[in-house]
C-alpha positions, 0 to 999 in steps of 0.5 A: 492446505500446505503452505507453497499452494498458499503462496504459489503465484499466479494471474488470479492472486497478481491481478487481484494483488495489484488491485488491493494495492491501488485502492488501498494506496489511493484511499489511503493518499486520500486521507493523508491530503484531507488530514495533512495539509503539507503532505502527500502520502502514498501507501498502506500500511507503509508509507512509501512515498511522502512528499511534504514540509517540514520546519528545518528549526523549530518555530524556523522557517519551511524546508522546501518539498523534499521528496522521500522513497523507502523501497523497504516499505514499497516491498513490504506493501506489496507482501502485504496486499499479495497476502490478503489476495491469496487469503481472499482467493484460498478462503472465498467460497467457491462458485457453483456453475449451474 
């Protein structure tokens, strides 16, 4: 198997790339909230999106809700669950009908 039949697209790789994705980003959001009080985490392995406080000093006062988006991360996650689609789809043994 070559490399462009690995990554070559189509609706299999990108249903299942969106899947991956979702669960991972919503497992992961589940976490950060049962273990971060103050911060709400979208994506894996990246974070994307963090909505949370933070001190403005230390031992100061809390800054308010500052929402945060890397889109550089938001890519990089979306790389990442199309790869793990393409390697499940590629190495998954096959079905056979009858």
């Amino acid at each position: 198997m070559d490399w462009k039949s690995f990554v070559k697209p189509d609706w299999k790789k990108v249903v299942l790339t969106v899947v991956i994705f979702a669960v991972a980003t919503y497992l992961y959001s589940g976490w950060t909230v049962t273990h971060l009080a103050d911060a709400v985490v979208y994506g894996f392995p990246l974070d994307f999106y963090f909505l949370g406080t933070y001190p403005c000093l230390i031992d100061g006062p809390q800054c308010p809700d500052t929402p945060s988006i890397s889109y550089i991360s938001l890519a990089v996650d979306i790389i990442f669950a199309y790869v793990i689609a393409c390697a499940l789809l590629t190495y998954m043994p096959k079905r056979r009908k009858g």
